[in-house]
N, C-alpha and C positions, 0 to 999 in steps of 0.2 A: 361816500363819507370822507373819504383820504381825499377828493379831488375838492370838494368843498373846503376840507382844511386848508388846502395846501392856498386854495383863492382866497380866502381870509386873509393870508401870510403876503399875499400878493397887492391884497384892497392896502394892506398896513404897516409898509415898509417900515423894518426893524422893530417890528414885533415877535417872540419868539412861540406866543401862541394867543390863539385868539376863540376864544369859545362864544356860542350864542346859546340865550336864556328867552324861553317866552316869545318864542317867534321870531327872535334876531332883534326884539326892544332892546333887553341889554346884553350887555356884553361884557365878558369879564377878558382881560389883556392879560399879557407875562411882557415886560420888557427890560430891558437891561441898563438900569441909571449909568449914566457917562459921565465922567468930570467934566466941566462946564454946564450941567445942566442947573436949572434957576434953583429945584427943588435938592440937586445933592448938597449936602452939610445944612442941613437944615430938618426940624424937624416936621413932622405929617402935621402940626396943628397947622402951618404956618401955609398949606394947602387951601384951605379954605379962606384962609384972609387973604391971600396971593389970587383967588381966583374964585370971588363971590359968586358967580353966576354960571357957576360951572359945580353941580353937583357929584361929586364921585367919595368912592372910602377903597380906601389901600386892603384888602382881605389877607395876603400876605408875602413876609417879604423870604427871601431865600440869602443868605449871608454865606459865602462859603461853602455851599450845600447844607446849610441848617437852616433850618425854619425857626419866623421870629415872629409870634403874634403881634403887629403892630397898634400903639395906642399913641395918643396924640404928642406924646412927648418923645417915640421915638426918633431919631435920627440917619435920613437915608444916606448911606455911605456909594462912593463909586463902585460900579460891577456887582451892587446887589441888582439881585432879580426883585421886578417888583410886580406883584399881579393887583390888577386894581380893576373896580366895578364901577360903569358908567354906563346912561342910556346912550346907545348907537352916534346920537347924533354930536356928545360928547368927547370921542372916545382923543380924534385926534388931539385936539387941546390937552388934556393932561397927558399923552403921551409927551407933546413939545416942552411940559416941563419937567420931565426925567431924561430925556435927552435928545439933542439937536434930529427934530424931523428928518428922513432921508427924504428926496424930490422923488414922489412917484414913479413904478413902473413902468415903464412906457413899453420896451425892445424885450421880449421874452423871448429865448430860446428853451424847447425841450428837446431834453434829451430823449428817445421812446415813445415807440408812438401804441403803446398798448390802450388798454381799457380805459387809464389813468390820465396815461399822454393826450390823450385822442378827446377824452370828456374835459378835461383842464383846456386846451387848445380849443375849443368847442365855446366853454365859456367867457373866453377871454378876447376874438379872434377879432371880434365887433370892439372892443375898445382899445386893444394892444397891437403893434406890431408882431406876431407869432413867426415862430421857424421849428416846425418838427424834426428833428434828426432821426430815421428809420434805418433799422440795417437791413428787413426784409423788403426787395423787391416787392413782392405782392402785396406786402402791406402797406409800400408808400403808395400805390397804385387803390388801392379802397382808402386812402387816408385823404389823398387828394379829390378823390369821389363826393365824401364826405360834406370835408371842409370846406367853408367857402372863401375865407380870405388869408387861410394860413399858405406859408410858404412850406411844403414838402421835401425835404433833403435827402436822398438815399444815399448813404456811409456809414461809418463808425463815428461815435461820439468819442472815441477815444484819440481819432487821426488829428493831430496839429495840424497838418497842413488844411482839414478842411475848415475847422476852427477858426483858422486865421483867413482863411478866404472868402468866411461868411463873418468877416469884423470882429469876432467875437469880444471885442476891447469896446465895443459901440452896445453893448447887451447889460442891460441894467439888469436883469437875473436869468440863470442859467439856472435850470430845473432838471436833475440827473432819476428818470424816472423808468428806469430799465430794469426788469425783474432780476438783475445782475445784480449783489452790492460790487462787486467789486470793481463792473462797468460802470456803476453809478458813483463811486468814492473817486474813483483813476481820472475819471472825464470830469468832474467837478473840480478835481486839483488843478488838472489840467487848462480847465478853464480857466478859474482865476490867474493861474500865475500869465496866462496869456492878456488877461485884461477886462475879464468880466466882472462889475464890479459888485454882484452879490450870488452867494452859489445855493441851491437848495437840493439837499439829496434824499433821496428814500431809500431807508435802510430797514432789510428785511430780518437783519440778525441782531433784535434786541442789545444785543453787549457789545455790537459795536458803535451803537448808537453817542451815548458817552464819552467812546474813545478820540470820534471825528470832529466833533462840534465845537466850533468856541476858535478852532484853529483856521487852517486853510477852508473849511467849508463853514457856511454862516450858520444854517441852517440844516437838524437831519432830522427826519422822521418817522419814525417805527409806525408801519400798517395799523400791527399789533393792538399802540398805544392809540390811536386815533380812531379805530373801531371799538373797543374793548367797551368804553362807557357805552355804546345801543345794548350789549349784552346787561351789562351791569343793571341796566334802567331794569329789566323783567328779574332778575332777581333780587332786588331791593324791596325793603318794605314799607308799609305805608303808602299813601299815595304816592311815590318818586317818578317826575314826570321825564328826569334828563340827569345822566349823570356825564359828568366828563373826568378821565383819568388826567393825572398833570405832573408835571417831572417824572415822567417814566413809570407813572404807577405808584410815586409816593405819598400821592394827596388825593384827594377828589374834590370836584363842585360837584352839587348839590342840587338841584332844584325841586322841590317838594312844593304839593299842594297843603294850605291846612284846611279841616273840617272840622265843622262841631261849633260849639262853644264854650264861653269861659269856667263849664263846667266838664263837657267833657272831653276838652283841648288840653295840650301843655300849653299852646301859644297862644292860641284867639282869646284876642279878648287882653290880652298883655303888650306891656311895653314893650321893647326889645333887652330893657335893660333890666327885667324882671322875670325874662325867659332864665330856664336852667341850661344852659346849653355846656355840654360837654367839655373838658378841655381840650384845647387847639382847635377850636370850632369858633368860627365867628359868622356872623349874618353878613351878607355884601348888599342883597341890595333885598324891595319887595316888588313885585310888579301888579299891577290891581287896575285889571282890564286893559286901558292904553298908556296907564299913567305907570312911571318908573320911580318908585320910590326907594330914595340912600337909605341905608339900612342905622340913622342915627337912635341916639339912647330911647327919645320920649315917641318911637312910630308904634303905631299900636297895629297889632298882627291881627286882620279881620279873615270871615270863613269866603275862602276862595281865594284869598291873596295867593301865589307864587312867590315862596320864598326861597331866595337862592343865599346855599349856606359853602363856606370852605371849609374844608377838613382837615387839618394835617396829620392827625393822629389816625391812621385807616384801621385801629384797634376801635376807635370810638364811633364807628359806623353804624353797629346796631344800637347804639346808646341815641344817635341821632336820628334812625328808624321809628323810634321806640316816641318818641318828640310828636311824632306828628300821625302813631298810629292813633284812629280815635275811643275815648272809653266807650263800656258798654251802655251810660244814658245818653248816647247819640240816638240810640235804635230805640 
């Protein structure tokens, strides 16, 4: 699950998270508006007249570390975080109007060549240039067994001199994946300031996840948070097919099946704009079998839709349980 995230991050340069709903149809983003981008100082309606043919809704934006339910009059300012829902084949385009595309991954170095290291390099090796940095002898020796088109490096990811000897200034992201944080924080710094131009770290110690990010490293990521939603999904109620933690455990997506009908549904059989839904809860998108539907006012919630909802209140989770558990003249 941590190595599928972390290749999401990699398919979507300057994305800071990227979740999959309903088989990887849609996708909900987090990215971070930039000044110059088409959509900063303007507001969300101006989204959809700006880019007819391009379906997506804003779910929500993060201001300062506050959450702002967004509605068509708000206004996206610089260094808001903004998550937004789109099908797959959407995603780049409204990224490029929050802020200037980064040029695809190409040069990947990792740091570690563990579980993590090893299944990442695994999936990437056939479309990326790869470079493993191991410290264990015997492990660069089953790594290079393995793989079949990665380059195997036996040292420290922390040594400059080897850094600089394997280009590191020519490495479009460095990925710090050592069950070390603080070989994974040290050798990330590292990196960059030598020349790598995006760093991703995996950080074991929740609290210092916060501390690193945004600064010298681009990107960090807690196991914790990137696993936590497969748990979440079995103890949720209602049909809950996927849930994903987001900002470190302050929000959740959602994605619920609904049952029933307009008798014994809160949803089926309703608009979206004549659901009850919670506050700080908003619908992002519906999915209904191959078709991804935006989650606008007049869509009407049918039995079997996948609806993926955001949360930002994680007090009103059972309230959103409670939405799509079904009454008793279902049975």
């Amino acid at each position: 699950m941590v190595t599928d995230h972390i290749r999401r991050l990699i398919e979507y340069p300057g994305a800071l998270q990227v979740l999959e709903f309903a088989g990887g149809q849609a996708q909900l983003v987090a990215v971070k508006a930039f000044y110059g981008g088409p959509l900063v100082g303007q507001e969300l309606g101006f989204l959809r007249r700006h880019m007819p043919n391009v379906d997506t809704r804003v779910a929500a934006i993060y201001r300062r570390n506050r959450p702002i339910i967004p509605r068509g009059d708000t206004v996206i300012e610089a260094d808001d975080e903004v998550f937004f829902i789109a099908a797959r084949r959407d995603i780049r385009a409204v990224m490029s109007e929050l802020r200037r595309l980064d040029r695809d991954f190409r040069r990947v170095v990792i740091a570690g060549g563990g579980n993590i290291g090893e299944r990442l390099a695994e999936h990437l090796e056939h479309s990326h240039q790869v470079k493993i940095i191991e410290h264990g002898l015997e492990r660069c020796t089953q790594l290079s067994e393995r793989l079949d088109r990665t380059v195997v490096l036996h040292g420290s990811a922390t040594s400059k001199r080897l850094l600089e000897e394997e280009n590191i200034e020519d490495c479009d992201i460095f990925c710090a994946l050592t069950n070390d944080d603080e070989v994974n924080i040290m050798s990330s710094m590292l990196a960059k300031r030598l020349g790598a131009k995006k760093v991703l770290t995996l950080i074991n110690n929740a609290a210092y996840v916060d501390l690193v990010q945004g600064g010298e490293i681009d990107i960090a990521i807690s196991p914790q948070q990137a696993t936590i939603g497969s748990l979440l999904t079995h103890v949720r109620r209602g049909d809950i097919v996927n849930v994903h933690s987001l900002r470190r455990g302050a929000a959740e997506a959602i994605e619920a099946i609904a049952h029933g009908d307009s008798r014994s549904s809160k949803v089926v059989g309703r608009a979206i704009d004549e659901i009850d839904l919670p506050s700080g809860t908003t619908i992002g998108a519906i999915v209904r079998g191959k078709e991804v539907l935006i989650a606008h006012d007049d869509v009407v919630v049918e039995s079997g839709d996948h609806v993926i909802l955001f949360v930002v209140d994680k007090r009103r989770i059972r309230d959103v349980e409670r939405l799509f558990q079904v009454g008793l003249t279902f049975f």
